[in-house]
Backbone as a ProteinNet text record, in pm:
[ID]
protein_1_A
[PRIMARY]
XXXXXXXXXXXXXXXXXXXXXXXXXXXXXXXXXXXXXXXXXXXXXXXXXXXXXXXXXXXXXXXXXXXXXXXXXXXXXXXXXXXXXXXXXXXXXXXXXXXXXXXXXXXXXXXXXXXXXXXXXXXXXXXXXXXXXXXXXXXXXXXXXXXXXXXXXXXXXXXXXXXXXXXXXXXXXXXXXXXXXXXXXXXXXXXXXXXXXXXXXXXXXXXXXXXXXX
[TERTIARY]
19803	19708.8	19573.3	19552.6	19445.7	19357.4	19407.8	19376.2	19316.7	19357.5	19347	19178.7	19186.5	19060.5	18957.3	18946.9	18889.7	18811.1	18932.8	18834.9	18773.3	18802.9	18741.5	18648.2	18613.9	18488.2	18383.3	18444.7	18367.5	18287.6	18410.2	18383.3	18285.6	18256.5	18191.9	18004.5	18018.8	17904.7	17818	17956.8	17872.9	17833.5	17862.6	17831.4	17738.6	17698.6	17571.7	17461.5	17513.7	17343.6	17316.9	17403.6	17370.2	17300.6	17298	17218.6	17074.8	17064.1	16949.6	16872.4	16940.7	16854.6	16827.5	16935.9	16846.2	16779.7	16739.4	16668.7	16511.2	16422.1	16282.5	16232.5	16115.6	16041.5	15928.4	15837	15718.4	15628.6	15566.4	15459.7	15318.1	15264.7	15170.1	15011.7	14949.1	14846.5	14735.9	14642.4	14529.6	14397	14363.6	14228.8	14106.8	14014.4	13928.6	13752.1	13694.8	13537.5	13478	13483.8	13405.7	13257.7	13176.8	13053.4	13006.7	12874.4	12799.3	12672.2	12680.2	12488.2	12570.1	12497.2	12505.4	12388.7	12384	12293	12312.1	12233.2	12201.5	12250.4	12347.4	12377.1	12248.5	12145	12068.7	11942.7	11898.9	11781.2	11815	11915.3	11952.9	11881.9	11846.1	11774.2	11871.8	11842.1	11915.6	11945	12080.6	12077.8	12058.8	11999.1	12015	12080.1	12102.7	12165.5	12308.3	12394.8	12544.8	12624.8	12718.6	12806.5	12937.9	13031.2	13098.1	13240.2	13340.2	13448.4	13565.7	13655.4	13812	13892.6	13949.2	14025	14091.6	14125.1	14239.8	14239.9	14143.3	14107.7	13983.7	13953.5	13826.7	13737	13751	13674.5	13538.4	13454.7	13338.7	13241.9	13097.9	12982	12904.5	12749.4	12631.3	12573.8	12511	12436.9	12287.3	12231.5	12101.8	11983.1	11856.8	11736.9	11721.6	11780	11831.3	11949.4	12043.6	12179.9	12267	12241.4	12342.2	12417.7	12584.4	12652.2	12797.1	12855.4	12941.6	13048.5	13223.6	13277.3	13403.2	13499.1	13626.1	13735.3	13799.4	13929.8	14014.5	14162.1	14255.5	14290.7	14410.3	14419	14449.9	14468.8	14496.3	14417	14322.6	14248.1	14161.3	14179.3	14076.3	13918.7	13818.7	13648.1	13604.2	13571.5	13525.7	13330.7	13274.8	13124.8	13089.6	12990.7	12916	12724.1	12681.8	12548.5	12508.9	12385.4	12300.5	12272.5	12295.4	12224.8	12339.3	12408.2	12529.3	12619	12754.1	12900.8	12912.4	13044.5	13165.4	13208.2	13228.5	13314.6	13407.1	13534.5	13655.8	13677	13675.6	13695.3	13804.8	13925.8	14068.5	14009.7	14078.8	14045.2	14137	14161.1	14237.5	14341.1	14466	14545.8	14550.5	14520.8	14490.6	14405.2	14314.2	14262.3	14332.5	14215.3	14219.3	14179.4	14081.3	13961.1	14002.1	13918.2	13880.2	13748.9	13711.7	13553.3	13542.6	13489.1	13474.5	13335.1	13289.4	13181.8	13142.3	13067.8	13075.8	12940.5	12959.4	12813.2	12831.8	12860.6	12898.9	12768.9	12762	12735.8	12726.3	12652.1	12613.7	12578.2	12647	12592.5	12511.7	12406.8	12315.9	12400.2	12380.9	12481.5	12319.8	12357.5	12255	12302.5	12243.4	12298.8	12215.9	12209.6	12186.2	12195.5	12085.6	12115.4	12087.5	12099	12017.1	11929.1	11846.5	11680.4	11687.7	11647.8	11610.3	11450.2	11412.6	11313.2	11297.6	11191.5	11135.2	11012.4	11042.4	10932.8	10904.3	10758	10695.4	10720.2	10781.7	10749.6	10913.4	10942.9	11089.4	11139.6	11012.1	11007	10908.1	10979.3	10853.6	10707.9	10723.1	10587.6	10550.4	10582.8	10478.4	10441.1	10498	10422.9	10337.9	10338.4	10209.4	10108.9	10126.9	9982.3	9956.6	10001.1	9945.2	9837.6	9917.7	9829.8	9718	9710.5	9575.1	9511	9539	9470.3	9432.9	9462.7	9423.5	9313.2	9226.3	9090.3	9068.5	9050.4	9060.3	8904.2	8922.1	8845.2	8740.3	8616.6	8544.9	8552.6	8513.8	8522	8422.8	8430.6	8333.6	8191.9	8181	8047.3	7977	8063.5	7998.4	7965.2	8030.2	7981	7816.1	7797	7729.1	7603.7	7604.3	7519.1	7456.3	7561.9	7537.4	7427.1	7422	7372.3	7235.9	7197.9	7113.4	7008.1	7030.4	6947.8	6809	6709.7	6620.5	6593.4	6630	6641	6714.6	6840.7	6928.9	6897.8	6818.3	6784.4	6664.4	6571.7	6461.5	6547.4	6657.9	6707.9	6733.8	6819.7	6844.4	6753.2	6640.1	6526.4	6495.7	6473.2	6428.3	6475.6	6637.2	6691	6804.5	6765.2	6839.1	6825.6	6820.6	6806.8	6764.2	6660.3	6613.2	6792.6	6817.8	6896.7	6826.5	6880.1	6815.2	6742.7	6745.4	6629.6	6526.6	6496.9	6372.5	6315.3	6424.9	6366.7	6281	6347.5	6235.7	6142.5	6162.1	6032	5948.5	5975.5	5858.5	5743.2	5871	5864	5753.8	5780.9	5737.4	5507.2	5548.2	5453.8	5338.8	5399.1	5276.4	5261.1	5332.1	5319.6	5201.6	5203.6	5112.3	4934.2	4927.3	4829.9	4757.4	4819.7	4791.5	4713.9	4769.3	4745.3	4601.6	4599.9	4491.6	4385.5	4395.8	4256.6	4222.5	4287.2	4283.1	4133.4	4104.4	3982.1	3870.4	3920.6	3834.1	3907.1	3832.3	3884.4	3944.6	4021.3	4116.1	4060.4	4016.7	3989.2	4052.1	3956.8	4003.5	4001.4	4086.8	4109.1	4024.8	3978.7	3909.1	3738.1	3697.6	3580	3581.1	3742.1	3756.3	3656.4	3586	3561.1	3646.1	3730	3836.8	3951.1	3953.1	4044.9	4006.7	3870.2	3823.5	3796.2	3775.8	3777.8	3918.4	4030.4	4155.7	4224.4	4181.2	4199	4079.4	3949.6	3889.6	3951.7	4014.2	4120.4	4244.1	4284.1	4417.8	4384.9	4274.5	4246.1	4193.8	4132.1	4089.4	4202.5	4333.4	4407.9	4513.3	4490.5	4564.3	4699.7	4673.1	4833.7	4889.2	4749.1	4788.2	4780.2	4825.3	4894.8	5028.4	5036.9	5163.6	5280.2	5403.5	5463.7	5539.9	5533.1	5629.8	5509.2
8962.1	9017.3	8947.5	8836.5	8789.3	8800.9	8789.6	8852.7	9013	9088.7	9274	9204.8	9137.6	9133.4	9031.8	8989.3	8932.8	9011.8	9069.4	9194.1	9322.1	9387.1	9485.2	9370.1	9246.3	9142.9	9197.3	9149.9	9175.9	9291.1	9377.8	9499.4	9592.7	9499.7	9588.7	9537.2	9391.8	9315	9384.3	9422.2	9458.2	9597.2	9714.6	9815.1	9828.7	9709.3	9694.1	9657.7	9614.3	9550.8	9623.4	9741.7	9822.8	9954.2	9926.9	10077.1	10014.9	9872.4	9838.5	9812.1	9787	9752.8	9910.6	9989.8	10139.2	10240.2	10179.1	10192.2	10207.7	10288.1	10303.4	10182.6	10114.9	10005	10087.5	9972.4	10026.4	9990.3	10124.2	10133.3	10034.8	9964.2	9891.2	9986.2	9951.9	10006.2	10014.7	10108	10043.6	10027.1	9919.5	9896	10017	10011.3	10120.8	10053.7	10063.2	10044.9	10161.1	10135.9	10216.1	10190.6	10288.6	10275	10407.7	10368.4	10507.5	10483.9	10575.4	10562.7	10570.6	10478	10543.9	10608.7	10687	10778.2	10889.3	10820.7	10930	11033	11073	11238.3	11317.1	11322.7	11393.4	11452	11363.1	11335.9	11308.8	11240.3	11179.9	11106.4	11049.8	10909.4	10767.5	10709.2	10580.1	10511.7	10415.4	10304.2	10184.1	10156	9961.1	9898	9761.7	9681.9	9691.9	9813.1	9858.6	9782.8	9720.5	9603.2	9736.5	9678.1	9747.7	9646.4	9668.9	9569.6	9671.7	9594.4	9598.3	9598.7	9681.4	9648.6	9544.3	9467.1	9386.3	9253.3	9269.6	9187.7	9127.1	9009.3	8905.2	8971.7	9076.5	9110.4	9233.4	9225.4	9296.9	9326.4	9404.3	9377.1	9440.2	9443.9	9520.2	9628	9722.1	9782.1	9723.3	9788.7	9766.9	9803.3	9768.1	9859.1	10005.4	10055.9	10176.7	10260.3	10179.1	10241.3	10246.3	10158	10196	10060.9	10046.5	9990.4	10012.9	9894.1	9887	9772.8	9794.6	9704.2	9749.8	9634.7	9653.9	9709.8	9795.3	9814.4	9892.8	9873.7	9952.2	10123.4	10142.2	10293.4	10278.1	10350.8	10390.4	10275.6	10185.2	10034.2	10167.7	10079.4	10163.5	10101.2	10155.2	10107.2	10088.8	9998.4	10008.2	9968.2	10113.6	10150.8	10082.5	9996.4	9987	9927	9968.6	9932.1	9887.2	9854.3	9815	9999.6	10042	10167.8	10308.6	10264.4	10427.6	10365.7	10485.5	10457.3	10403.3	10365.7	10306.4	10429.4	10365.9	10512.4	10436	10512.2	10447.1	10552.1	10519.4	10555.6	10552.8	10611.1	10566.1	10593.5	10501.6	10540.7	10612.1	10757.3	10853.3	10747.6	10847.4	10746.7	10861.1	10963.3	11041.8	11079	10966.2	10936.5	10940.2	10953.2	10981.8	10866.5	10819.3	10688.3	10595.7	10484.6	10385.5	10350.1	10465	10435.9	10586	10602	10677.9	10643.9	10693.6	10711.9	10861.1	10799.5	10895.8	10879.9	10976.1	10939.7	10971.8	10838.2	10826.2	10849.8	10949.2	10985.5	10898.3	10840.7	10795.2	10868.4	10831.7	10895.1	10800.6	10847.5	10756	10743.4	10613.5	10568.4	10545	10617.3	10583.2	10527.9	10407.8	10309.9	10288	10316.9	10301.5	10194.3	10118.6	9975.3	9977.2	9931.3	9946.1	9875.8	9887.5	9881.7	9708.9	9680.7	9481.6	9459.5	9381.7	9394.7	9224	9159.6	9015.8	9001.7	8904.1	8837.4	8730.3	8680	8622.8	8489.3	8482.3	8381.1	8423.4	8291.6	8312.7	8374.9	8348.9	8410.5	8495.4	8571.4	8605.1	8530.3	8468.8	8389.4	8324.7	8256	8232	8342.9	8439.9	8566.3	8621.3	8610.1	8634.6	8557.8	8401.7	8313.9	8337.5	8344.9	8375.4	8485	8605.5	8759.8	8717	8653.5	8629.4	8513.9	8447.7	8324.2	8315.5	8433.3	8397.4	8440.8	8435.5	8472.2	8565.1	8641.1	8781	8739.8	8730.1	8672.6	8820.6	8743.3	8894.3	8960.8	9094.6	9173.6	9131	9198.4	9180.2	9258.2	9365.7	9446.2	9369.4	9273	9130.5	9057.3	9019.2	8864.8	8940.4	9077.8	9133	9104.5	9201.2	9185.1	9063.4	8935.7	8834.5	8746.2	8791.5	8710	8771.9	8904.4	8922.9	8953.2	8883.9	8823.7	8765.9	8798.8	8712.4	8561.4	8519	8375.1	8327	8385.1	8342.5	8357.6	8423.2	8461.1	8335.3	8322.8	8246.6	8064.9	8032.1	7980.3	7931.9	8011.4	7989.3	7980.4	8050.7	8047	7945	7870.9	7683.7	7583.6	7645.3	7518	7542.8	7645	7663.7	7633.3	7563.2	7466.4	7581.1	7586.5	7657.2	7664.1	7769.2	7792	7740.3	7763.1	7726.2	7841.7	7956.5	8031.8	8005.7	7966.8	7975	7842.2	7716	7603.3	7635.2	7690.9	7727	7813.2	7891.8	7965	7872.3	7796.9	7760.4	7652.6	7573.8	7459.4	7527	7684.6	7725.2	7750.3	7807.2	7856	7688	7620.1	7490.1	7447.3	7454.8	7457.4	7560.4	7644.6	7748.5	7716.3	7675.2	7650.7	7555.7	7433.2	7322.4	7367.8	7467	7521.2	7564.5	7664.2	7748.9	7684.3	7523	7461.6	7390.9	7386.3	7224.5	7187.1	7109.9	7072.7	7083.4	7112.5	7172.6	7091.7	7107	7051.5	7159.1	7190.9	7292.2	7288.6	7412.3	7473.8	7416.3	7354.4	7320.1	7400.6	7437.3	7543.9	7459.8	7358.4	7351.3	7393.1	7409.4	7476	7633.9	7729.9	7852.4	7890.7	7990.9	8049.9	8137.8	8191.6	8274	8225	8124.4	7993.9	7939.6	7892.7	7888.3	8060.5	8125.2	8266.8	8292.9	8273.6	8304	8125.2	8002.4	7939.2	7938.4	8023	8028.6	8154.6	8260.7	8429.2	8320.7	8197.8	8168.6	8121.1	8049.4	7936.4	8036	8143	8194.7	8313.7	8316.3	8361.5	8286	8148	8076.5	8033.1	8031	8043.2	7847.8	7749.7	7639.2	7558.5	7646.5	7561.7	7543.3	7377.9	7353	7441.8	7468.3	7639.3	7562.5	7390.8	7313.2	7247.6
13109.2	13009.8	13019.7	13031.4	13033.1	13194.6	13266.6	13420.4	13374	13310.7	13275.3	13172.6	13111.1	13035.1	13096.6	13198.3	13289.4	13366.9	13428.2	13533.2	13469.3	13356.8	13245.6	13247.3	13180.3	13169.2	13300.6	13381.3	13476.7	13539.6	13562.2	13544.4	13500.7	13347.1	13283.3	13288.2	13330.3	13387.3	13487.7	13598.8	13752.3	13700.6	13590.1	13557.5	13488.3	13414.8	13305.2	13402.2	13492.7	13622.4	13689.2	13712.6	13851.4	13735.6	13666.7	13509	13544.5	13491.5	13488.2	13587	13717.2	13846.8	13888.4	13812.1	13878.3	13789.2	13657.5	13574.2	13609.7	13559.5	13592.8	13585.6	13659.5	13613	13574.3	13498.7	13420.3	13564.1	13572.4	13683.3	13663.8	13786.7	13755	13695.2	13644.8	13592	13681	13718.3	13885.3	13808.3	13914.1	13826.7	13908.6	13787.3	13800.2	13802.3	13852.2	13833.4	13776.9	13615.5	13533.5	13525.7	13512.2	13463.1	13407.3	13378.2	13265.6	13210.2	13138.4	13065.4	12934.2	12809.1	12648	12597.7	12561.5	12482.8	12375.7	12296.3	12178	12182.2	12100.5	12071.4	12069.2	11956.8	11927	12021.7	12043	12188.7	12283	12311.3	12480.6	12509.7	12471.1	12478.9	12490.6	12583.4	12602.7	12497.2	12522.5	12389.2	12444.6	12449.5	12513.7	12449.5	12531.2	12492.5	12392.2	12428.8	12347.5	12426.7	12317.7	12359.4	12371.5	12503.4	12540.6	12532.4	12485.8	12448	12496.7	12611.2	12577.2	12505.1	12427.8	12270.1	12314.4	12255.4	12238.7	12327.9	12381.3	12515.5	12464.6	12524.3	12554.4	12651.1	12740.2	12841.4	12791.5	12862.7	12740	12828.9	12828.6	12913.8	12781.3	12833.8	12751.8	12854	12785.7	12871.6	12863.5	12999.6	13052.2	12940.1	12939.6	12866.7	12918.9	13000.6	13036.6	12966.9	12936.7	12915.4	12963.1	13052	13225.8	13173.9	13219.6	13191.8	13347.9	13369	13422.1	13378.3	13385.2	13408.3	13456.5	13505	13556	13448.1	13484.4	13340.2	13439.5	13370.9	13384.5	13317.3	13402.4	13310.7	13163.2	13114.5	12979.4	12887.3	12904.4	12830	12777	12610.2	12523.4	12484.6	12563.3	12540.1	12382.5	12360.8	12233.4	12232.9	12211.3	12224.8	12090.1	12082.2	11940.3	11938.7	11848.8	11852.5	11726.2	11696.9	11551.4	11538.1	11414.3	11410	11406.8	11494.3	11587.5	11479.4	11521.7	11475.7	11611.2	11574.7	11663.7	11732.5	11861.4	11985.1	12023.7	12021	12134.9	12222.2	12303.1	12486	12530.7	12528.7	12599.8	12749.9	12848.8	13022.4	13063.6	13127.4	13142.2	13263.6	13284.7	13380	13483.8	13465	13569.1	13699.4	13711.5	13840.2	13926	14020.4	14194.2	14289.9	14229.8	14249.7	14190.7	14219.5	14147	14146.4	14156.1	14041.3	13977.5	13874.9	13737.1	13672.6	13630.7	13537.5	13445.5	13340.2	13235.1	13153.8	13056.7	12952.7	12833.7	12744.8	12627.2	12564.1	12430.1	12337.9	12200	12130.1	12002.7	11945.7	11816.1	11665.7	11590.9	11543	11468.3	11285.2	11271.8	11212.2	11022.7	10945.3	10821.6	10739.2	10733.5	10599	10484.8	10354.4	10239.5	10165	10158.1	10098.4	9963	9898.5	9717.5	9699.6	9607.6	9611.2	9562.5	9621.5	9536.6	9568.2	9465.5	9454.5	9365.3	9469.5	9487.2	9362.8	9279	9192.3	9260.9	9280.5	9315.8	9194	9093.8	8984.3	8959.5	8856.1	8834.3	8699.8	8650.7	8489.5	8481.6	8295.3	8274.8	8234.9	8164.2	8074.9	8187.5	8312.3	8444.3	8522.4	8533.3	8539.9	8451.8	8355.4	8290.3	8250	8287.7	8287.8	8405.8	8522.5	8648.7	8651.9	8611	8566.6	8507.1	8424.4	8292.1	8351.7	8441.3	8489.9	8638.4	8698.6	8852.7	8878.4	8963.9	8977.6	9153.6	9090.7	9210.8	9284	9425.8	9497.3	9535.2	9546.6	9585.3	9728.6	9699.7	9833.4	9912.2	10020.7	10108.2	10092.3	9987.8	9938.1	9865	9762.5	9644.2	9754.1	9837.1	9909	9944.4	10010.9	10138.7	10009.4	9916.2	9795.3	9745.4	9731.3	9694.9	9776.2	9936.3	10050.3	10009.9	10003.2	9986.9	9918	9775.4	9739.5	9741.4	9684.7	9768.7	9753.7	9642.1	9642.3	9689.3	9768.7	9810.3	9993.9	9996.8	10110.7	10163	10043	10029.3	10078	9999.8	10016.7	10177	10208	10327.5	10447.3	10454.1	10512.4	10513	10428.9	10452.3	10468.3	10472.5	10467.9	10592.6	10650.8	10780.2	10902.4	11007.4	11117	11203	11280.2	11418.8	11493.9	11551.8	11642.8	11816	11909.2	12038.8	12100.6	12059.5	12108.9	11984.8	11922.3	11797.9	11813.1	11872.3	11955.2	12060.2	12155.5	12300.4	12323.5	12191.2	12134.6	12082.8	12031.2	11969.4	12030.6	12110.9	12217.7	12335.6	12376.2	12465.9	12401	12285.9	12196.1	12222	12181.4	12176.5	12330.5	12404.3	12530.2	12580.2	12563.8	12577.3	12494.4	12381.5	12348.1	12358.5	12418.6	12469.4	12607.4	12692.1	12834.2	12808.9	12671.4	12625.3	12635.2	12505.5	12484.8	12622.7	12724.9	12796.6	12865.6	12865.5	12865.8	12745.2	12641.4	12527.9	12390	12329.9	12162.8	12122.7	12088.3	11964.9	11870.8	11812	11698.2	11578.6	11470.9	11347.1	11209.9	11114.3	11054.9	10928.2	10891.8	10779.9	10825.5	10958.6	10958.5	10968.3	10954	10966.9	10847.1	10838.3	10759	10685.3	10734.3	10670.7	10595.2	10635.8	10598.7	10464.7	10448.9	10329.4	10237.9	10245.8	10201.6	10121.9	10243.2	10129.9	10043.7	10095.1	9942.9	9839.3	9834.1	9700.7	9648.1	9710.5	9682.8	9576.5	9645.4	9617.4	9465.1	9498.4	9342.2	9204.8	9280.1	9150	9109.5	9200.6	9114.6	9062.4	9049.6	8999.3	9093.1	9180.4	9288.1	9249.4	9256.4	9259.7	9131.8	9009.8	8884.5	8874	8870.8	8849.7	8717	8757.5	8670.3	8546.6	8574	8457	8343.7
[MASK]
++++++++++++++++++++++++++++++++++++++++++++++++++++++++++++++++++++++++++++++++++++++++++++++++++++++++++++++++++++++++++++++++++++++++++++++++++++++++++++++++++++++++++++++++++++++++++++++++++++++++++++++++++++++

């Protein structure tokens, strides 16, 4: 009896291995060189820079400032398309190839997000928001400043107390240069024997030009 349940043991061993050694194996998967363009559903316009991810996997690429994108994957590996802006695309890789290279042109949807309105105070309160309001001093435009310059006392101002630039130097430098050339050999003309000279200070005195105004 125990010999009869030995070999049934056995028996039933060498019958359980020869099922499974002639059992299907799981077929290897082939690798594929995918690539493609992403672009816009609406326009067809490129997406740059769309991160392209292996589900489930660490393995990943981006596309180009073009759109153009490549990487290695197997059959049936599901692409996971995403951008700032689009929805999410998943890509299953067909197992029905011929090749091993494939390419395609994934499609984006522009993705609209709705944020709610917030809105920044410059002050943390109210009552410093409102001494600020009542106390700040609004700087003038540029029509007040333009107005303000011109002035004539303000103008008068500046006229005398404004430094020759370097052409109004070599003008002027040039000017006495020149009259020096004029008299040379001769005495220069003195303005207290002008006659005209005296003419407009007796004009000046008898209209009073030289009384002191304090």
């Amino acid at each position: 009896m125990k010999y009869t349940l030995y070999i049934l043991f056995l028996f039933s061993g060498v019958l359980i291995f020869s099922r499974l050694s002639g059992s299907e194996q799981p077929q290897a998967r082939n690798v594929i060189q995918f690539s493609g363009l992403v672009m816009t559903g609406d326009s067809l316009k490129p997406v740059p820079y769309t991160t392209i991810r292996v589900k489930n996997t660490r393995r990943g690429t981006i596309s180009d400032f073009h759109g153009f994108f490549s990487i290695t994957v197997r059959e049936r590996d599901t692409l996971q398309f995403s951008s700032i802006g689009f929805k999410e695309v998943l890509y299953v890789v067909p197992d029905t190839l011929t090749s091993s290279r494939y390419s395609t042109i994934q499609l984006m949807t522009t993705d609209t997000i709705h944020l709610p309105e917030t809105v920044i105070y410059p002050w943390p309160t109210r009552e410093q928001f409102r001494y600020a309001f009542l106390n700040t001093e609004i700087p003038d435009d540029d029509f007040d400043r333009a107005m303000r310059n011109l002035e004539r006392a303000e103008m008068r101002e500046r006229l005398e107390k404004m430094p020759l630039d370097g052409y109004s130097n070599f003008r002027n430098m040039t000017n006495q240069h020149g009259e020096r050339l004029y008299y040379a050999g001769q005495r220069p003309p003195m303005r207290i024997f002008d006659p005209f000279a005296w003419g407009q200070f007796i004009q000046a005195w008898r209209e009073g030009r030289f009384k002191r105004n304090d």
